[in-house]
N, C-alpha and C positions, 0 to 999 in steps of 0.2 A: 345435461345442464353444465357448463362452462365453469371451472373452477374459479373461486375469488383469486385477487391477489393473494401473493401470499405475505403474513406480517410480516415487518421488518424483525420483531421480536418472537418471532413463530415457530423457530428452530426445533425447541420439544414437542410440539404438539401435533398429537399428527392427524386431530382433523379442523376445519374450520371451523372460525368463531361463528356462531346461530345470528342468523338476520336479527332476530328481537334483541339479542343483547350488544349485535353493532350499534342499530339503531338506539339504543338506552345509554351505551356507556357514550357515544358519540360527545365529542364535546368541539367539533371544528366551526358548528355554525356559533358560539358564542365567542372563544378564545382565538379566530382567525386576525382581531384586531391589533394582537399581539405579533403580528408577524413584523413590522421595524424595529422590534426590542429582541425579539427570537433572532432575528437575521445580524443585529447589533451585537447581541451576544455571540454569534456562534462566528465570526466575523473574529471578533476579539480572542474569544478560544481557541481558532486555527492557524493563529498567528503568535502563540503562547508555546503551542503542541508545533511549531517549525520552529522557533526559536529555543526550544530547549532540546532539536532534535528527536521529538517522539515521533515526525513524520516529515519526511523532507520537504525545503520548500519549495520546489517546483509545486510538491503536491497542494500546500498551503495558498499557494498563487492559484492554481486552478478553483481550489473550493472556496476563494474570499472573491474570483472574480464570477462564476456560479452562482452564488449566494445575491451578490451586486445584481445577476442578469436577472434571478428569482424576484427581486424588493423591485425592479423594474416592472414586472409581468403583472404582480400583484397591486401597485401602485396604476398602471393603466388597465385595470380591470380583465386581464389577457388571463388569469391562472384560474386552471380548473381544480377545485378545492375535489377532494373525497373523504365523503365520510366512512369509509372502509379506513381509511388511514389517521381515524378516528381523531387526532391533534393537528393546533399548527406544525407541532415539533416533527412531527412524522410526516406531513403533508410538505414541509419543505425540504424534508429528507429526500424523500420518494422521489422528489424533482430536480434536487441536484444533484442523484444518482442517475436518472436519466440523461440531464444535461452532459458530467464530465466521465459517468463512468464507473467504476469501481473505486474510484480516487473517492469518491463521494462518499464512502463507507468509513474513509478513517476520521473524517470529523466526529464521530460520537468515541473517538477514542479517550479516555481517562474522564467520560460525563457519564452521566444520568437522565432522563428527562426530571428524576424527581430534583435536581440540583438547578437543573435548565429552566425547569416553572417558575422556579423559587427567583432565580434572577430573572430573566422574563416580567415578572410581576410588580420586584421590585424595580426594573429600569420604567415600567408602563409608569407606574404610580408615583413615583420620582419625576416624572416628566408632570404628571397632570398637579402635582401640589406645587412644583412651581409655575404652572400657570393659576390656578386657585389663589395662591397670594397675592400677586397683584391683582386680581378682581375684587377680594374685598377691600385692598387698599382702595381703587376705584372707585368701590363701593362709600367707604367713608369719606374718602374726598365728595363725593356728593351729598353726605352726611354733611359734614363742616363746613361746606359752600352754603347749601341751606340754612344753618345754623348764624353763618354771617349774615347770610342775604336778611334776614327776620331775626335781630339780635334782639330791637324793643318786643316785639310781640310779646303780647303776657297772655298765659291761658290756667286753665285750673288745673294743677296737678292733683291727680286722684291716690284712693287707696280704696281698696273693695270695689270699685268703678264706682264710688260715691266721691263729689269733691271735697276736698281737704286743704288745700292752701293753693294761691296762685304760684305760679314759677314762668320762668321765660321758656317759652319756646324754643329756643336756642341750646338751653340747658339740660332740656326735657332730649333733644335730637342725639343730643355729645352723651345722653347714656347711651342710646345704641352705639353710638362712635368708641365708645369704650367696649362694650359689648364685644361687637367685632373687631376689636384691638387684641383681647383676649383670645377669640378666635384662632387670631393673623398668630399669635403666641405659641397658641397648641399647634397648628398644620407646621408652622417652622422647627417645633419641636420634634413632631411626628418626621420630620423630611431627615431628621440626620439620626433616626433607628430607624428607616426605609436607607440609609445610606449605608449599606455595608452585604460588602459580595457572598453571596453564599458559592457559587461555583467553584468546583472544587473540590465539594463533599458527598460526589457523586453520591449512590444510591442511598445510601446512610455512614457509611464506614471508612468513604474517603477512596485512590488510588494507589493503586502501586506503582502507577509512574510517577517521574521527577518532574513534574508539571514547577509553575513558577505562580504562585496567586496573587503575588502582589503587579506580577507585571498586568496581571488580566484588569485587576481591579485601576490601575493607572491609567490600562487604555480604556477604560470603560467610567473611569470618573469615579471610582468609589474611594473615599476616604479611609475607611474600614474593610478588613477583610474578615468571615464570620473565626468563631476558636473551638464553636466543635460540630463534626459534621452530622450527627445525628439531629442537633437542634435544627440547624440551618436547613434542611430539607422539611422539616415539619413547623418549622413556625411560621405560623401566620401573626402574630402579635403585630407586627407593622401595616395589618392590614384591620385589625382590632383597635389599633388605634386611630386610623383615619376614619373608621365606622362612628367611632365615637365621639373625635373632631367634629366630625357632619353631621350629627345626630347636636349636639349641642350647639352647633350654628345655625343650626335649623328650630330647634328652640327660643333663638334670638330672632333670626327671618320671618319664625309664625307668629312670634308676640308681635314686631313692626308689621306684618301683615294685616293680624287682627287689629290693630290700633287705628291703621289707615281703612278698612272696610268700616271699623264704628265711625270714624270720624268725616267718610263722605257721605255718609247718610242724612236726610234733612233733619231727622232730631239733632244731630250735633253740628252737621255742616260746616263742618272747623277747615278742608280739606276742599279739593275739586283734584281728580285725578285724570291725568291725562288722556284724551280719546282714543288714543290710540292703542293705554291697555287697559280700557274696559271693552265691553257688549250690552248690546242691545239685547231686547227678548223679541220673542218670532210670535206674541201675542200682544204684549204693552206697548205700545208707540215711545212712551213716556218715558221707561225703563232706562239705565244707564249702570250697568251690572259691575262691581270691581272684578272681573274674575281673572287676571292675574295675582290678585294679595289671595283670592280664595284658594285659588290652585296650589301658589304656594303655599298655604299653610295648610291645606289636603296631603301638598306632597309629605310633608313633615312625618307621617306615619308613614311613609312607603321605607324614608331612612330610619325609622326606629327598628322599622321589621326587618333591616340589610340586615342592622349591628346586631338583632336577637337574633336571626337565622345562624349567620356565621358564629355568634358565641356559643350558640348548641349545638353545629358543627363540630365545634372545639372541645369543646368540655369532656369529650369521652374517649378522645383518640390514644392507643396508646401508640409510645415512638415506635416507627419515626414515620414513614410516612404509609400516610392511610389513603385512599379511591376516593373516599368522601370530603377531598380536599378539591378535585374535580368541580365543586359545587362553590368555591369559594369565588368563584368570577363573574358570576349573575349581582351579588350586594355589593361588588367592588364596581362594575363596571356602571350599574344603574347608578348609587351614588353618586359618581364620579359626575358623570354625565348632569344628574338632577341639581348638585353642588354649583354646577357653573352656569348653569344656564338661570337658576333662580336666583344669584349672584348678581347675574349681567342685570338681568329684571329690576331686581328691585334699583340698584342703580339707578337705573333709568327710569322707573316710575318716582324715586327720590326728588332725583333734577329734574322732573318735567311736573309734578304737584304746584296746582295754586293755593295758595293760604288765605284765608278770611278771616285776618286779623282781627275785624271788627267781631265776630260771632267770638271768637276766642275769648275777646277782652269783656264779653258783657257777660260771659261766663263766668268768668273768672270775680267779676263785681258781684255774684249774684250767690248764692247760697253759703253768706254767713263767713266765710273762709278767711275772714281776718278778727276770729273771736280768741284764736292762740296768741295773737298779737296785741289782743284787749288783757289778755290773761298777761302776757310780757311785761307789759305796759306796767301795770298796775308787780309785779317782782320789781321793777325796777324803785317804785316807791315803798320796799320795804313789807310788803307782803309776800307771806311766802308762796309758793307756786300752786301747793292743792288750794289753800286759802282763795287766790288770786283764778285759778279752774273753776270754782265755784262759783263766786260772783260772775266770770264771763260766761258760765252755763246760763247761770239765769235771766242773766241780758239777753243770749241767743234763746230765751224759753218764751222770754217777750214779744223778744223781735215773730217769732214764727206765730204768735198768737197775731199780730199784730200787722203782720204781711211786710214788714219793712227792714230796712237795712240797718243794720248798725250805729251807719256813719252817717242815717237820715235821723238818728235819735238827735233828742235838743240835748244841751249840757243836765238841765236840770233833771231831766228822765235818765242821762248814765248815773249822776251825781245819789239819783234815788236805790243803785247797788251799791256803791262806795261812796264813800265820800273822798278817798283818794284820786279821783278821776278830774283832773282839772281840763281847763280848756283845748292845752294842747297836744289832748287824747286824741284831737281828728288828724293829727300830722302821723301816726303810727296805722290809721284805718284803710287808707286809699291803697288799693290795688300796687300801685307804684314803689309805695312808703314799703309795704309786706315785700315784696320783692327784693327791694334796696338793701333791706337790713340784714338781709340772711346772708352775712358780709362773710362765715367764718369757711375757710380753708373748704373746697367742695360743694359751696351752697349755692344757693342760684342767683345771688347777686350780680348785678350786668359788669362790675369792674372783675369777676371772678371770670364771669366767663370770657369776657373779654379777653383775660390774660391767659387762659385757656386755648382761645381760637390763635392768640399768640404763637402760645408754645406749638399749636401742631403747624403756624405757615411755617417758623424754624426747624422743624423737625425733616 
């Protein structure tokens, strides 16, 4: 039987590692996506370890133009991965020891792979938060386009999913807009504690060469370099906190989600969503299925269980670095992925929604929802509010006996709960009037929002 390679890390042991536990600890078919952030990094380190003479540079020109030939092979699909050499870190070792030579052996001088993951993961996830922030920016621009396009619309704002007052349309859109503002807050936050080099702090304890960290960290974009190296090797917290970033964006995506499946449905039919992202059923001819908002808000659990996987990961290790960090790439990389693509989606299902103004607005006339405004109404003539609650309970106790509207009662039928109710109690009832008045700082009044849709074309 043909001996395996032998590891690059293999030196003491003098028999080979067991087929089951290559196959187990293997981790090249998930982390090989890491190979432009591996090759970026090692790149940046061989020209750290020339400039401060820890290797000459002839030798540094060989293993940076190596490295170059490697991101080429693997970029046109030309490299043969092995899971014997279990990482990307070792898989592009193995191949640019082949390519230049024994030269190839002094790039892991003054590193780690546990230092090397560590940056690795943060240059991967550094790259993908800032693509993620301009997508939800994207994302709310299709928010705030719609919110202008339909600034009159009036529909009923709920609470319990029972209606409660009308509001605009428009006003109802710019909470998500805020939402994901809040979002756009936390990723930008999380992006500058992802911003800080840990290479450096090789295995846990650091070098005994005279390496240089802040030049690595220059050519590599990091504003920060980490201060101790046993953290920097075992923290994952910059990856606990994008888990958690996406896990609460995805909290905001599955309520807009669920919003938009209630509200294409023929009970509400507030909504028509675009054909392009529903489906048909392969039995109902009829059918017209939202299953992009449903997907999305299925996926919502798949990120809850990134960020619980990887925090019970966490919680047990002690420093500095543990094998069972090996596992932290499955919740970062699925995330990642499910982050931008549900992103782009909803976007797109945002600006391509038709609205049915009219269903919204008869809504919004219909179940009572201007009896706090009857109750106003009546504070404003000097009753006070429970007092004023009361009497507008028992007009809406009529109204429901009675099958009718409010603002369809005669004077002399309100006249018979107060007598403070003069004539032009009907200018406070109409859908319009309730809308108008909620004049103060945040409410849904159309001059508020308006000045709102203001502030973000200036922004």
């Amino acid at each position: 039987m043909p001996r395996k390679k032998k590891k690059l890390w293999g030196g003491r042991f003098a028999s080979d590692t067991a087929d089951s536990v290559e196959a187990f600890t293997a981790s090249i078919a998930i982390d090989a996506r890491l190979y432009r952030h591996d090759i970026l990094g090692s790149i940046a380190h061989a020209r750290m370890l020339a400039k401060q003479r820890i290797i000459p540079a002839r030798d540094a020109q060989k293993i940076v133009r190596g490295l170059e030939t490697i991101r080429r092979e693997i970029d046109n699909g030309k490299f043969a991965f092995s899971e014997a050499d279990e990482d990307i870190h070792m898989n592009i070792e193995r191949r640019l020891t082949k390519l230049i030579g024994p030269v190839g052996g002094k790039l892991h001088t003054a590193r780690s792979r546990n230092d090397q993951v560590a940056l690795d993961m943060r240059l991967y996830l550094r790259d993908e938060v800032k693509t993620i922030i301009p997508a939800l920016q994207a994302l709310q621009q299709q928010v705030a386009r719609g919110a202008n396009k339909y600034l009159d619309v009036i529909m009923p704002g709920y609470t319990h999913l029972q209606r409660a007052q009308p509001v605009l349309f428009a006003h109802h859109l710019l909470a998500y807009f805020d939402m994901f503002e809040r979002d756009r807050e936390r990723f930008a936050g999380c992006l500058e504690r992802i911003n800080v080099l840990p290479l450096g702090s090789g295995a846990l304890a650091g070098t005994t060469f005279p390496i240089d960290r802040a030049y690595v960290a220059k050519l590599l974009g990091f504003p920060r370099v980490s201060k101790n190296s046993i953290d920097a090797v075992s923290d994952r917290d910059f990856l606990l906190e994008f888990l958690a970033a996406s896990s609460i964006l995805f909290v905001h995506l599955s309520r807009m989600a669920d919003e938009l499946v209630l509200w294409s449905t023929q009970e509400f039919g507030f909504v028509e969503l675009p054909d392009g992202y529903c489906t048909g059923s392969s039995m109902m001819p009829q059918k017209k299925n939202p299953d992009v908002p449903e997907l999305i808000r299925g996926k919502t659990g798949r990120v809850f269980g990134h960020l619980q996987a990887l925090l019970t990961i966490m919680k047990g290790l002690p420093l500095a670095y543990n094998r069972d960090l090996q596992e932290d790439k499955v919740p970062l990389f699925d995330t990642a992925d499910t982050v931008k693509a549900s992103v782009k989606l909803m976007g797109e299902i945002i600006g391509g929604m038709k609205i049915r103004a009219d269903r919204m607005l008869d809504a919004a006339r219909d179940g009572l929802m201007n009896a706090t405004d009857l109750a106003d109404y009546l504070v404003e003539r000097a009753l006070p509010f429970r007092a004023a609650h009361q009497v507008a309970g028992r007009v809406v106790q009529f109204c429901v006996a009675k099958g009718r509207r409010i603002e369809e009662l005669s004077l002399v039928e309100l006249q018979r709960f107060s007598d403070r109710i003069e004539k032009d109690v009907y200018r406070y009832l109409s859908a319009d009037a309730v809308v108008g008045r909620r004049r103060a700082l945040g409410g849904t009044a159309r001059k508020n929002v308006v000045r709102r849709l203001k502030e973000l074309r200036i922004r």
